[in-house]
VMD Tcl script that draws the C-alpha trace (Angstrom):
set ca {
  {-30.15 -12.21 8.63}
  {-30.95 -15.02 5.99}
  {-31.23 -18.71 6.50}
  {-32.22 -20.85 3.98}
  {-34.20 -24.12 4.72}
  {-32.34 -26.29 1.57}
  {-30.95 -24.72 -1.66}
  {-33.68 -25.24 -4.63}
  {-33.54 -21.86 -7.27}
  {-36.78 -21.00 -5.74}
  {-35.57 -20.67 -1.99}
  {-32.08 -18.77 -2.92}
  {-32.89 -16.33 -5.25}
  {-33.15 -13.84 -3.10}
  {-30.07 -15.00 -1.42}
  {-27.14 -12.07 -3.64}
  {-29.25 -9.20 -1.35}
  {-27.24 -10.96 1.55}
  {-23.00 -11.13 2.18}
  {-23.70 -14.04 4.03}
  {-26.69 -16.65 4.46}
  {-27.14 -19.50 7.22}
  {-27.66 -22.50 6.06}
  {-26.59 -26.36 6.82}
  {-23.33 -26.96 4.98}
  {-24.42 -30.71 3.46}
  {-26.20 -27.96 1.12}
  {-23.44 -25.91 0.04}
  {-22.48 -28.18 -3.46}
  {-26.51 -27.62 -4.44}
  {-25.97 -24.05 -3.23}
  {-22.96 -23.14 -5.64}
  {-24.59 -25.29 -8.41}
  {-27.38 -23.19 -8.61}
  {-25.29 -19.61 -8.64}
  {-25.43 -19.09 -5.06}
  {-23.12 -16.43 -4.06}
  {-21.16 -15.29 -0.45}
  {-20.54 -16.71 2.68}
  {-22.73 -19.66 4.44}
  {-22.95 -20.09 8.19}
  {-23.27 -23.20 8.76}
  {-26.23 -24.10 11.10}
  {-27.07 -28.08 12.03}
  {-28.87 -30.59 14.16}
  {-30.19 -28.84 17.59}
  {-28.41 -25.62 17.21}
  {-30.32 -22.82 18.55}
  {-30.41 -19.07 16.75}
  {-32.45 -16.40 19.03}
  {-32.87 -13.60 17.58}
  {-34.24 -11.39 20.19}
  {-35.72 -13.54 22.76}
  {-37.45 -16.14 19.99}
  {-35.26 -19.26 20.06}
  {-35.25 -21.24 16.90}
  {-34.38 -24.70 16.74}
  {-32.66 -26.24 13.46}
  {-33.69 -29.51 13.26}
  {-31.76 -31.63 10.30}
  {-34.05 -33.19 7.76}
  {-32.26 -34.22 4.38}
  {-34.30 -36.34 1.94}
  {-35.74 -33.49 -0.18}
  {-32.23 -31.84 -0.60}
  {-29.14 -33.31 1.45}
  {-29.15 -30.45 3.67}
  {-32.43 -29.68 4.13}
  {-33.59 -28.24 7.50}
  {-36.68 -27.12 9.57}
  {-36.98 -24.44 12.11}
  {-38.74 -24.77 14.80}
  {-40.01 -21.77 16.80}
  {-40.01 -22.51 20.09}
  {-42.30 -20.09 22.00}
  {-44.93 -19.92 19.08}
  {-45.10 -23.71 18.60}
  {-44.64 -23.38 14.56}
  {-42.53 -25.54 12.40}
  {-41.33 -24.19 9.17}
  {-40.60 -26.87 7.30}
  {-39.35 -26.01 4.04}
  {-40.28 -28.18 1.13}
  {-40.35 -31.54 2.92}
  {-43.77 -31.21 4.70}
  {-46.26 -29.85 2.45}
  {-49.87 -30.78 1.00}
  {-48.13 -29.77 -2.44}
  {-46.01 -31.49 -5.05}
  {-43.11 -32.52 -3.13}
  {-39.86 -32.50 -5.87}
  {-37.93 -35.95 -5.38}
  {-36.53 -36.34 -8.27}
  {-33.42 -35.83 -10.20}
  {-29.75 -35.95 -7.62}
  {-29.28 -34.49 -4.84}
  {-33.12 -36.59 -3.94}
  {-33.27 -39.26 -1.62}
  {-36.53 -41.21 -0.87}
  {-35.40 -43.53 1.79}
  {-33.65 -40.45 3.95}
  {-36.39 -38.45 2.97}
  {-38.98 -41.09 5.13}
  {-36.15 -41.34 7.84}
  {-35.95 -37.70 8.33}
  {-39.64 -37.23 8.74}
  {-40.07 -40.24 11.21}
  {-37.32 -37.97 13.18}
  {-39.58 -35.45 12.52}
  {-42.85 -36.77 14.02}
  {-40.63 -37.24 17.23}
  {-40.78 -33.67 17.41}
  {-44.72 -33.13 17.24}
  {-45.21 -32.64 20.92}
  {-43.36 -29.15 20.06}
  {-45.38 -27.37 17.32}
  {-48.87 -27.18 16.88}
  {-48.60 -25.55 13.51}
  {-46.45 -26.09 9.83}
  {-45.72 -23.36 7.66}
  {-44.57 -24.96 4.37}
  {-43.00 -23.62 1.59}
  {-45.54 -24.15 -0.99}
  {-48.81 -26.08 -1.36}
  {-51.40 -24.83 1.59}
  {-50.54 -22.84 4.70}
  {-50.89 -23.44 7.58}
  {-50.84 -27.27 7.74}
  {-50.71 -29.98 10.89}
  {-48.35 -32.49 12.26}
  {-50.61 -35.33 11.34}
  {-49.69 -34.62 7.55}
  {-46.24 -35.87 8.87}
  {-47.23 -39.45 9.22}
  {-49.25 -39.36 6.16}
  {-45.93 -38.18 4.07}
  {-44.25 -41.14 5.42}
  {-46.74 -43.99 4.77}
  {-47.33 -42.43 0.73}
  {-43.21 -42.47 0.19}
  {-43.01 -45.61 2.12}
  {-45.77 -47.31 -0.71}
  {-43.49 -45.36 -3.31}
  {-40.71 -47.51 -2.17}
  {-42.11 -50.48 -1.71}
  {-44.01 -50.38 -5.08}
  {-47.48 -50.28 -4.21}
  {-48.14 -46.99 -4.89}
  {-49.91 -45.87 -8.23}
  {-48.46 -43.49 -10.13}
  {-48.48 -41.38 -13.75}
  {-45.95 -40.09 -16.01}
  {-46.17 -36.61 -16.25}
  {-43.74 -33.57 -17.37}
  {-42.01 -31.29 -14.78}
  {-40.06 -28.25 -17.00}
  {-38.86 -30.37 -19.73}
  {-37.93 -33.44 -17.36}
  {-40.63 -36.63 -17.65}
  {-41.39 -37.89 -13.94}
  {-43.20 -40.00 -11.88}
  {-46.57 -38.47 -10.02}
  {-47.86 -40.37 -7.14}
  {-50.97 -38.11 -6.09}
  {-52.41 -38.50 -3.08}
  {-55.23 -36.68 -0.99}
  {-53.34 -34.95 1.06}
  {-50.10 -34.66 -0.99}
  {-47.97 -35.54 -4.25}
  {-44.43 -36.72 -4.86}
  {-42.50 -36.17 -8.16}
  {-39.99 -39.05 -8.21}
  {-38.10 -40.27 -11.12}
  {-39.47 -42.98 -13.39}
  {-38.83 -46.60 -12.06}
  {-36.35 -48.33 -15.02}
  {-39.45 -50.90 -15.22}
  {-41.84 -47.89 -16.22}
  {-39.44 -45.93 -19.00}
}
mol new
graphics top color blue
foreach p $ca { graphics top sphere $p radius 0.5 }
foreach p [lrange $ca 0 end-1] q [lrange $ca 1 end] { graphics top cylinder $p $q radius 0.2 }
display resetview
């Protein structure tokens, strides 16, 4: 079985080895946009999958991707989180991006932190640890609010806005004020 924690190139290319792939159906336009091929089951908000007595939790997250998920093992206390928690570059730019969900979903998030002990992220450093959830949402908050420093810097062709911080980075497009 196959399920997919948003639709970016890098997480589906894989994805023609499968018929069919689970994934939350807010992704599905991304999916299709990017060549994605077969069936998706749709998972969402609280469902459970076991697959052979280990329960995993889907907890919606969208911000990074509109359908972007995390799974939550239950009995090992790890969260895989995708692309949204990470001590990477975190992509939030170009559509499909959302800043302001983005910083809702993780406050949701950190409501879950009792129930993990652990974060296995897509890229950037693995493991990681809930507290880098809080620390997420106070850098995008100061992105939003415009207090945050950032560069101009070049992402494949595309010019964006880096805010680095210490324990992570988010590529967001270029205020008008700053092109």
């Amino acid at each position: 079985m196959l399920l997919n924690t948003h639709a970016d190139p890098d997480h589906i290319s894989g994805n023609e080895g499968f018929d069919y792939c689970y994934m939350h159906p807010n992704e599905e336009d991304v999916y299709r946009a990017y060549g994605g091929a077969g069936s998706i089951l749709p998972v969402k908000d609280n469902d459970i999958i076991d697959i052979g007595n280990r329960p995993l939790k889907i907890i919606f997250i969208p911000g990074h991707t509109p359908g972007s998920i995390a799974v939550l093992d239950i009995n090992s206390r790890v969260l895989i989180s995708g692309d949204s928690v990470q001590d990477g570059n975190i992509f939030m730019f170009r559509k499909h991006r959302n800043l302001s969900l983005y910083i809702e979903s993780l406050k949701k998030l950190s409501m879950y932190t009792h129930e993990f002990n652990i974060i296995y992220p897509s890229h950037g450093s693995f493991p990681v640890y809930p507290e880098l959830i809080t620390s997420l949402i106070e850098g995008a908050e100061q992105i939003i609010n415009g207090t945050a420093e950032g560069k101009v810097a070049d992402m494949f062709g595309t010019q964006v806005m880096l805010y680095k911080y210490p324990y992570a980075g988010f590529l967001c497009d270029i205020p008008e004020g700053k092109k």
